[in-house]
C-alpha positions as CSV (number, residue, x, y, z in Angstrom):
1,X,0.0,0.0,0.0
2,X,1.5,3.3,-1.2
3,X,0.9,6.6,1.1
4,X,-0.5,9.2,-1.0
5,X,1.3,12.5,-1.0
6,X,-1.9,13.9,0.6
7,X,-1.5,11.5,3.7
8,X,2.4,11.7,3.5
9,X,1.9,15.8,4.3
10,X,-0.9,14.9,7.2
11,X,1.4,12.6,8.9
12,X,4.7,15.3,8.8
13,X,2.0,17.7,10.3
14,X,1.3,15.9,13.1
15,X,4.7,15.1,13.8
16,X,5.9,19.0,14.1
17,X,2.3,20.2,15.8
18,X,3.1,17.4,18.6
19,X,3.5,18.6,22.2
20,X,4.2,18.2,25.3
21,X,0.7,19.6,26.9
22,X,1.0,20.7,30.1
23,X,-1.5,23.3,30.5
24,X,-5.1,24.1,29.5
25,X,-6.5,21.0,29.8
26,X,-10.0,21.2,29.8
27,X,-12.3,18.4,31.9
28,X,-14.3,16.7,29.7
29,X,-13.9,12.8,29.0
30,X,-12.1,11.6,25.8
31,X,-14.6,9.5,23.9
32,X,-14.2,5.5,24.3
33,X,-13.8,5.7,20.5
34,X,-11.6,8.1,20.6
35,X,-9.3,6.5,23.3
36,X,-9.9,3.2,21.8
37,X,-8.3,4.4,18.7
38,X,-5.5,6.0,20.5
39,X,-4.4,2.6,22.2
40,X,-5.0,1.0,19.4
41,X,-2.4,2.4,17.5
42,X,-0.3,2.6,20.7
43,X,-0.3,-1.1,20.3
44,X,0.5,-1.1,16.7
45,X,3.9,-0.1,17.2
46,X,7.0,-1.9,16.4
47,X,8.5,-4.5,18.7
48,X,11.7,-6.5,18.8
49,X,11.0,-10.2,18.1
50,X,7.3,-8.9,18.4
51,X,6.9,-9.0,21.8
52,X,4.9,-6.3,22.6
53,X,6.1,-6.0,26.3
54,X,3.6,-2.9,26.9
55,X,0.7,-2.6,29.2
56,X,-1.6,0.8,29.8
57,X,-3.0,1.2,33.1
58,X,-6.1,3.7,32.6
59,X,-6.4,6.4,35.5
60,X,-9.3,8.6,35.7
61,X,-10.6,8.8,39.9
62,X,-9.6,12.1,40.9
63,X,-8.1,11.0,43.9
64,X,-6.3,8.5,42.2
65,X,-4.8,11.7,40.6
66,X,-4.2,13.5,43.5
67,X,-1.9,11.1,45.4
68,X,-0.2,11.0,42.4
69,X,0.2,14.7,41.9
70,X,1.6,15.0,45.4
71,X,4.1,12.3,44.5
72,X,4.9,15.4,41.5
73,X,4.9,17.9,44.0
74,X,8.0,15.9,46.3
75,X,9.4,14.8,43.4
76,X,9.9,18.0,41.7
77,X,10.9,20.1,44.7
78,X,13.6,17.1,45.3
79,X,15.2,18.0,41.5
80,X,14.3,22.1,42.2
81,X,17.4,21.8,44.5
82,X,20.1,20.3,41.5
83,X,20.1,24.1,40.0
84,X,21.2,27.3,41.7
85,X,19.9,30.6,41.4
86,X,18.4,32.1,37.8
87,X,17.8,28.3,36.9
88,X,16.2,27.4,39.8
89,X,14.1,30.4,39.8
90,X,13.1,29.5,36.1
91,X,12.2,25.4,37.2
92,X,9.9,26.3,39.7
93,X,8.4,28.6,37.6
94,X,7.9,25.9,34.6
95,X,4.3,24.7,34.2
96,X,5.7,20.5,34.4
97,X,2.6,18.1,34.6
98,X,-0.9,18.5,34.3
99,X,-2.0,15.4,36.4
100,X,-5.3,16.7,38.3
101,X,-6.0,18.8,35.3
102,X,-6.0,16.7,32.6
103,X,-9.5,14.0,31.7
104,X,-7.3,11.1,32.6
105,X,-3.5,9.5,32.8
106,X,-2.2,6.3,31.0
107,X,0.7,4.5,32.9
108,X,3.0,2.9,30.5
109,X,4.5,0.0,31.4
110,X,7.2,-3.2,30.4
111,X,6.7,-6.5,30.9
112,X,10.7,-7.4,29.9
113,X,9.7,-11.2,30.2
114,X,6.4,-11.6,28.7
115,X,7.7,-13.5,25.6
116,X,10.2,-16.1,28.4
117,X,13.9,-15.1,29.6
118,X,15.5,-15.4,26.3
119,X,13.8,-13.2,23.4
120,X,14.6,-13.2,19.5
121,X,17.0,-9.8,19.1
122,X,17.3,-10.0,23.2
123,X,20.1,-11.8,23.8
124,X,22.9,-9.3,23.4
125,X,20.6,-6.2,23.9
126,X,17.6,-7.1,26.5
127,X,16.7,-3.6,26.9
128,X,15.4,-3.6,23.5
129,X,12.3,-4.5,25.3
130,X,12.1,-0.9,26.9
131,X,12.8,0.6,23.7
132,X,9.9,-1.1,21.7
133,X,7.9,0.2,25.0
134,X,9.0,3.7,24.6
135,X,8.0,3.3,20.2
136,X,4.3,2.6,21.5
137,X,4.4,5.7,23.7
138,X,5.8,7.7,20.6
139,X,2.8,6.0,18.5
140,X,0.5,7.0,20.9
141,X,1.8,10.8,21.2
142,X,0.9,11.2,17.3
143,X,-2.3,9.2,17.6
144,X,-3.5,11.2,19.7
145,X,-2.3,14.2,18.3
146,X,-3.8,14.0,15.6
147,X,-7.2,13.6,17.0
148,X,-6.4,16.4,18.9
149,X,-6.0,15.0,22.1
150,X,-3.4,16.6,24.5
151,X,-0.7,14.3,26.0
152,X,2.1,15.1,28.8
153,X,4.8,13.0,30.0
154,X,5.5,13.7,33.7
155,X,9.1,11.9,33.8
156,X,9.4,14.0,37.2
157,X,7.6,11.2,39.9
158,X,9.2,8.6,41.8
159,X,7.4,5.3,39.5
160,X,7.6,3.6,43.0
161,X,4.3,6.0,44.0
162,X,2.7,4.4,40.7
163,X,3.6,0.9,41.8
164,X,2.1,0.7,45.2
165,X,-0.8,3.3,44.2
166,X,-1.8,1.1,41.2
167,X,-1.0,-2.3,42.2
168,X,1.6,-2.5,39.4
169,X,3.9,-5.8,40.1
170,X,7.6,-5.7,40.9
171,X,8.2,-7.9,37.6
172,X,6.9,-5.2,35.6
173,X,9.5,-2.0,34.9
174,X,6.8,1.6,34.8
175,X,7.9,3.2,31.8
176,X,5.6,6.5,31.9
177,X,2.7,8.6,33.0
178,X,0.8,10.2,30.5
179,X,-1.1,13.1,31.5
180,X,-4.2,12.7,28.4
181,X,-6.8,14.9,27.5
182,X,-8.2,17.4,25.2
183,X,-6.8,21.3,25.8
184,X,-7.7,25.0,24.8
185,X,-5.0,24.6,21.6
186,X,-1.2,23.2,21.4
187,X,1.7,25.6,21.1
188,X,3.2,26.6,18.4
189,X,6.7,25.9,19.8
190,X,7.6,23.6,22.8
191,X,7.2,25.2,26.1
192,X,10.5,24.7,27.6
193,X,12.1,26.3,24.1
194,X,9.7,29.3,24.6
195,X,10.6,29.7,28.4
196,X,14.0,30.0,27.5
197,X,15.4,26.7,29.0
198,X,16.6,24.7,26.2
199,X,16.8,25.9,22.4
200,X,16.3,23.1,19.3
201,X,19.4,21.6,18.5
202,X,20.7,22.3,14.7
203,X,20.1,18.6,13.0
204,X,23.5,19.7,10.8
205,X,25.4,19.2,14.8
206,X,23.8,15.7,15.3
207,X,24.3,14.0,11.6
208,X,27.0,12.4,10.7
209,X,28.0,10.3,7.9
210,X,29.8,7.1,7.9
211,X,31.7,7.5,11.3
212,X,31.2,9.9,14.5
């Protein structure tokens, strides 16, 4: 099947309108359609040896939320105290989650030995696992995206507060929370490049041909 020019041009779209939404999150539900098409293609991403290690935990009770924000809150106070001065000013300033505001969260996760011990493209490299994981998150950032659906990563939480808040077992690695929900618009730039914390890096630094 051959991607038509038209459909090539939608998907780059998406791609550069993608963002990290931490703000204006408005409250109502996303649609069981909707979401259903956003896991969907979550779990349509690729996989070494196909093993499709991933698992969503769906997290909508506000109080659910709340614990989980005030796992944020220590969290992010805790990393508030690696910068000095200016910086630190400008962290605790930054907007970084949108966990009671958003309709809902999706907790990633990794099941590293749901296809046994010993995996095809495992052996030498066994976190390939948590890279396939990290592809479906990626597939569901777009999916999502383009149904315009907001979606936050909130990398700032200790996953341990997930575990025992959301019975997730010790086998089982947390990979994300996804803060997931539709928003008064998406930026036109990332929010951390518009702050002033961290400008796009040229792609002309980061190819390079043959060797390093």
């Amino acid at each position: 099947m051959l991607i038509s020019e038209q459909e090539r041009d939608a998907l780059y779209k998406t791609l550069f309108a993608r963002r990290d939404v931490r703000r204006n999150f408005r409250p109502e539900p996303i649609p069981e359609e909707v979401l259903q098409r956003i896991l969907m293609a979550a779990h349509h991403a690729p996989s070494v040896g196909f093993m499709q290690p991933w698992d969503f935990v769906l997290v909508e009770q506000p109080e659910t939320r709340a614990s989980i924000r005030d796992g944020f809150v220590e969290a992010s106070g805790m990393e508030a105290e690696i910068f000095e001065g200016e910086r630190q000013q400008l962290y605790r300033s930054l907007k970084l989650e949108g966990i009671t505001d958003s309709a809902m969260g999706i907790v990633v996760t990794c099941d590293r030995k749901r296809m046994g011990e010993q995996g095809l493209g495992r052996v030498l490299n066994p976190e390939m696992s948590l890279y396939s994981t990290v592809c479906a998150i990626q597939n569901l950032w777009l999916a999502a995206r383009a149904e315009n659906v907001g979606v936050g990563w909130v990398s700032i939480l200790d996953y341990e507060v997930l575990r025992r808040l959301l019975g997730i077992p010790d086998s089982v690695d947390v990979i994300a929370y996804l803060c997931v929900g539709y928003t008064d618009g998406f930026a036109a730039s990332p929010d951390l490049e518009q702050r002033g914390w961290q400008d796009r890096l040229p792609l002309s630094e980061l190819i390079h041909r043959e060797r390093w």
